[in-house]
Phi, psi and omega in degrees: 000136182257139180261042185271174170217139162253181201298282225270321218268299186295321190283331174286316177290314196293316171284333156280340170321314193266305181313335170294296196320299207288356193273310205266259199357293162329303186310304200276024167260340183273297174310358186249333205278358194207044156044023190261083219295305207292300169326305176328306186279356164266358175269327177320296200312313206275353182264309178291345175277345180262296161352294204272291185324297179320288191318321190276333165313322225251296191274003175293140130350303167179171217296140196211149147293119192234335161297073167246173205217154203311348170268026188210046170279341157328319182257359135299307165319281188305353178284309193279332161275011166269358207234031180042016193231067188247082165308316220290359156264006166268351192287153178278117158323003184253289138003264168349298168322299176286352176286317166332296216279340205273327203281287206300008134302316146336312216228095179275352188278331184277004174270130208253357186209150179311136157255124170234166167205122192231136188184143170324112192263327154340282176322295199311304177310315190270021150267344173281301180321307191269022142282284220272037159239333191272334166293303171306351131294327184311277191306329185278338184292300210289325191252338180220037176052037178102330190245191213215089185266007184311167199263347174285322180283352193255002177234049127303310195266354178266356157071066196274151189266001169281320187296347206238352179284138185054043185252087174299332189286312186272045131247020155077008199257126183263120178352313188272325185272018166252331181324288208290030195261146171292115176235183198252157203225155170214137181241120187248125185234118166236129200228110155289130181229183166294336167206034142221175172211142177226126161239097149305091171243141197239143158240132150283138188308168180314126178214135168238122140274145192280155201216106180243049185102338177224137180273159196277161199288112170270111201236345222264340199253002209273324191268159203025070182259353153265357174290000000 
């Protein structure tokens, strides 16, 4: 049986692979900027999770399993260190973290223990940005020598206004002194029982954090949050 993938098989899945990611990337970029958080965060997990496909389609060898989904990232990491291409150690572990946890959230029938999640939504946004701009240099560097016919890049240049709002990377703006912009924290609680299901989202008031590589944790709403 042959396990090859060819050149035209990898350059078509990868790139749809990336046309999905940048379509749920956009979405969750108009839902998180208009605070409608839990959607926001489940298109995220899935746009950066089709990105590390594209990425792992482009460089395989032969034919892999690659469907797996941000609650099974471990074997997304290793797929991506089999293909020599494992970004996600350049990525903030926190900013993961919540991608993990976001995915797990589709499927309220399958959380087996309460879930929180507390985060910044400013910080969050602008770590979404910088994966998938780094991801899309990434691939264009490794694959087309620098250039980019991606669906991101072509709406870079059409200057689209859901991609440029509130976007520090395409406004030129540096990262820690946009981290550190007065933001707002939302603590997300989701808790299954045999008859019941709870959901909690708390917003916190105007907060400025300090931002030394990774964004910050929002803790301050985590407790009686069912009370």
């Amino acid at each position: 049986m042959d396990d090859s993938i060819s050149w035209t098989d990898k350059l078509f899945k990868g790139s749809w692979l990336m046309d999905l990611g940048y379509r749920d990337y956009i979405a969750a970029r108009v839902l998180l900027n208009n605070h409608l958080v839990v959607q926001g965060l489940t298109l995220a997990s899935t746009a950066v999770e089709k990105y590390l496909k594209a990425l792992i389609v482009f460089n395989l060898q032969e034919k892999e399993r690659y469907h797996y989904h941000f609650d099974r990232f471990e074997l997304l990491k290793n797929l991506l260190s089999k293909v020599k291409s494992d970004v996600t150690e350049e990525f903030d572990p926190v900013f993961l973290e919540i991608l993990e946890n976001a995915f797990k959230i589709r499927y309220y029938d399958k959380i087996e223990k309460p879930l929180f999640m507390g985060f910044y939504i400013n910080q969050f946004i602008g770590e979404l940005d910088y994966t998938v701009d780094y991801l899309e240099r990434f691939i264009a560097d490794t694959q087309n020598g620098g250039q980019s016919m991606s669906a991101y890049s072509r709406s870079i240049k059409s200057k689209e206004p859901h991609l440029y709002d509130n976007n520090f990377i395409l406004s030129k703006e540096n990262k820690k002194d946009f981290m550190e912009k007065p933001d707002i924290g939302f603590s997300i609680h989701i808790r299954i029982g045999s008859v019941v299901q709870d959901e909690k989202i708390v917003k916190g008031g105007s907060t400025k954090n300090i931002y030394e590589g990774q964004i910050a944790r929002s803790t301050e709403f985590s407790e009686n949050l069912f009370l």
